[in-house]
C-alpha positions in Angstrom: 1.7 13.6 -4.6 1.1 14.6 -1.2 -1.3 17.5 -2.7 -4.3 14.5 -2.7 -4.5 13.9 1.1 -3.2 17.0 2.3 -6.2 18.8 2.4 -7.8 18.1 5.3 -5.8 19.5 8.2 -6.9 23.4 7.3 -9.9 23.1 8.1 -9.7 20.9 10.7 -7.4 24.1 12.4 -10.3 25.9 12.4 -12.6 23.5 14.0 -14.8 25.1 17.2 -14.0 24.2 20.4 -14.7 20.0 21.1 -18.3 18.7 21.3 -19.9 16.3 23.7 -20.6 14.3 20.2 -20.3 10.8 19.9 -20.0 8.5 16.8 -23.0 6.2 17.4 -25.1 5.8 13.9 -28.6 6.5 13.9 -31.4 3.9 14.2 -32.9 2.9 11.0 -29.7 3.7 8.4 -29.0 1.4 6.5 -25.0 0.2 6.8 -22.4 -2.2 6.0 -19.5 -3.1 8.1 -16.0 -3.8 6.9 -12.6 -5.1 9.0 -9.5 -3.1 8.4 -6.9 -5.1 9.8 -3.5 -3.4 10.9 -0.4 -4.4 12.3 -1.6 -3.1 15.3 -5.0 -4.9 15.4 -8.5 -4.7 14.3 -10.6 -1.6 13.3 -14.4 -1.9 12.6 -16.0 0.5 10.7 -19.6 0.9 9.7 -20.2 2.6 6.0 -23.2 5.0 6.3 -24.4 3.3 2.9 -28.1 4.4 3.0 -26.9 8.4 4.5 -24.0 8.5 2.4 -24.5 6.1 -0.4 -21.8 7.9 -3.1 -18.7 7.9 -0.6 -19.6 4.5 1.6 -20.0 2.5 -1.9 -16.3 4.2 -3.3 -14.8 2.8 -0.2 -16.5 -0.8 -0.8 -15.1 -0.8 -4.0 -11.8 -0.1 -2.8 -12.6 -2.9 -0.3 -14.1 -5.7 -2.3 -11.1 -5.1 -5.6 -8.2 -5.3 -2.6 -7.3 -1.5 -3.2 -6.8 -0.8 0.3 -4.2 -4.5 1.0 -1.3 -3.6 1.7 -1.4 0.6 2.0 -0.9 2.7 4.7 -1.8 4.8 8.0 1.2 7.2 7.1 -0.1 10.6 9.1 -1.2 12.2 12.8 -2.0 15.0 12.7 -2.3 16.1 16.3 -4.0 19.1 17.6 -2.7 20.5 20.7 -5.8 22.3 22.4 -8.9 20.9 23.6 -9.3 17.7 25.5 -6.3 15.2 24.4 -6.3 13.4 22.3 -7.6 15.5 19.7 -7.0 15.1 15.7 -7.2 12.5 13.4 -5.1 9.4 11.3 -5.4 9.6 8.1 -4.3 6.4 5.2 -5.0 4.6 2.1 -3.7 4.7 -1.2 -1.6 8.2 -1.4 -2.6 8.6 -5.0 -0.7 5.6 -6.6 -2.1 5.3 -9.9 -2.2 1.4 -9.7 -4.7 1.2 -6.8 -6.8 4.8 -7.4 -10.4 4.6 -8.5 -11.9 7.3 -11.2 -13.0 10.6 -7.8 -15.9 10.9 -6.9 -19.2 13.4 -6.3 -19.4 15.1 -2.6 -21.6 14.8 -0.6 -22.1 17.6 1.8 -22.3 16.9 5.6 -25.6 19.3 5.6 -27.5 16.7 3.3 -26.3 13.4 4.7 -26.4 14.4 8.1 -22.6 11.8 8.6 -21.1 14.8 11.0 -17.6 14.7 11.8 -17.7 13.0 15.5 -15.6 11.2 17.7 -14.3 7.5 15.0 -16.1 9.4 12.1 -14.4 8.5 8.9 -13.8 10.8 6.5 -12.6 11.4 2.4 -9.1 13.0 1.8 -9.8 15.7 -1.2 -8.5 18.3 -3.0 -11.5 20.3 -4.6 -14.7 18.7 -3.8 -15.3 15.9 -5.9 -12.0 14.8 -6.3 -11.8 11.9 -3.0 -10.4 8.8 -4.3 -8.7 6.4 -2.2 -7.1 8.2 1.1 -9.3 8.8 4.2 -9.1 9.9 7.8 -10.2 8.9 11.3 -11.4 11.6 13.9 -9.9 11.0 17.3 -12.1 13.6 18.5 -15.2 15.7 17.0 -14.2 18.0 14.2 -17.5 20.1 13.3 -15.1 22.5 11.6 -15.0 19.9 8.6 -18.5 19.2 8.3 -20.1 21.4 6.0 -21.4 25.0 6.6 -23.9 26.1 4.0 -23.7 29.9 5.3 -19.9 30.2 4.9 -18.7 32.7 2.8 -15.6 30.5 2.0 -16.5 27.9 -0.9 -14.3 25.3 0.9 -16.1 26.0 4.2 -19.7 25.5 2.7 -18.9 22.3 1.1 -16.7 20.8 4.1 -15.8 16.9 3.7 -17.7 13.8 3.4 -17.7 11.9 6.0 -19.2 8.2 5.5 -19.1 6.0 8.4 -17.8 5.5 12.3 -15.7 2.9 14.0 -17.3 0.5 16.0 -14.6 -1.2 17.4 -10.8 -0.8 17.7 -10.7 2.8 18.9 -7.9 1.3 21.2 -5.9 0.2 17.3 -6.8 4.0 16.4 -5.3 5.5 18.9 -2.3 3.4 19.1 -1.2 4.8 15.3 -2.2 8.6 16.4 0.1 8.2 18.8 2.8 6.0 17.0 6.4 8.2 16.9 6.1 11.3 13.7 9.5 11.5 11.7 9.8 15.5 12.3 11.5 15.7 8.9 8.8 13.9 6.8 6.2 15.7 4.8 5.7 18.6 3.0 4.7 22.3 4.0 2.4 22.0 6.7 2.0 18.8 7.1 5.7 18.6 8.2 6.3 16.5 11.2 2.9 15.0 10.5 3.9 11.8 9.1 4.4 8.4 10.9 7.9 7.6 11.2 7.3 3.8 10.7 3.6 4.0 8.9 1.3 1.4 10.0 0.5 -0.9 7.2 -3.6 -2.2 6.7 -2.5 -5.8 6.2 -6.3 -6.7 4.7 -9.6 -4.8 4.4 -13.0 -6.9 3.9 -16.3 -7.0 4.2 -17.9 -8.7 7.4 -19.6 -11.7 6.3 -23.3 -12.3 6.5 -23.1 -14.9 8.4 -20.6 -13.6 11.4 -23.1 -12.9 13.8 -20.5 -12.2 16.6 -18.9 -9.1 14.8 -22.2 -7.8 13.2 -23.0 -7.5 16.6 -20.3 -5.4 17.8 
């Protein structure tokens, strides 16, 4: 099982030294903002639907059917060079067949332009086009998993999707990241990876229309 939302942290290794990048959207993208509330708090996240319309509508569906109520931040995967803290959170539905959705296409980095910076969210996969229901948060740039259409690796050139940024709760983010790892947990390399105590998404939903406040954060 662990095989679905495992992939990630390779590439991730072989990410170039950190960018000055930051997560802020372009002007003029069309986007949709969504609540996922933790134990810990509030994160708000803004879906790249008009960049990255394929991978930001998977994750409303997973929203608006309650796939995502009740699962969990179960992983850090913490990176020990660069500027601290560097690496990501990663959570969701860890394949269980009652909450999974049918995968989906990829979309490439190189044609959306949704770049793995600093709150970039970003699809768990084996092979591309197999994402479902698990995804990551960067706490730092990770340009090693956007794509890189001059790779010789086939992995490499298709990189992952990434569909949207936090927009608040970066604080919430980086209290799971660095929430205590059971260094017995996990599997292969992902060993000592995985939250002792995972941090359970108590609700995911859609900000209303009408909540002027928090559309305007």
């Amino acid at each position: 099982m662990l095989r679905r939302f495992a992939l990630i942290a390779p590439l991730a290794a072989l990410a170039a030294p950190l960018l000055a990048q930051e997560a802020a959207p372009d002007d003029g993208y069309a986007t949709e903002q969504v609540v996922l509330e933790t134990e810990l708090g509030e994160i708000v996240v803004a879906l790249e639907t008009g960049r990255a319309p394929i991978t930001a509508g998977n994750f409303l569906r997973y929203v608006d059917e309650g796939r995502l109520d009740g699962t969990m931040f179960y992983r850090a995967m913490r990176l020990d060079w660069g500027d601290q803290p560097n690496g990501l959170i990663q959570g969701g539905t860890q394949n269980d067949p009652g909450r999974i959705l049918p995968p989906i296409a990829h979309e490439r980095t190189s044609d959306t332009g949704v770049l793995h910076t600093m709150g970039a969210l970003s699809m768990a996969r084996l092979e591309p086009g197999t994402a479902t229901g698990d995804f990551s948060i960067m706490l730092s740039p990770q340009p090693g998993l956007d794509a890189d259409p001059t790779s010789d690796d086939p992995d490499r050139r298709e990189g992952y999707a990434a569909f949207g940024h936090v927009v608040e709760g970066m604080e919430v983010v980086r209290a799971i990241f660095t929430a205590p790892v059971d260094p017995d947990k996990g599997e292969g390399w992902m060993k000592g990876q995985m939250l002792a105590a995972p941090v359970r998404i108590v609700d995911a939903r859609r900000v209303a229309e009408g909540d002027a406040a928090m559309q305007a954060r």
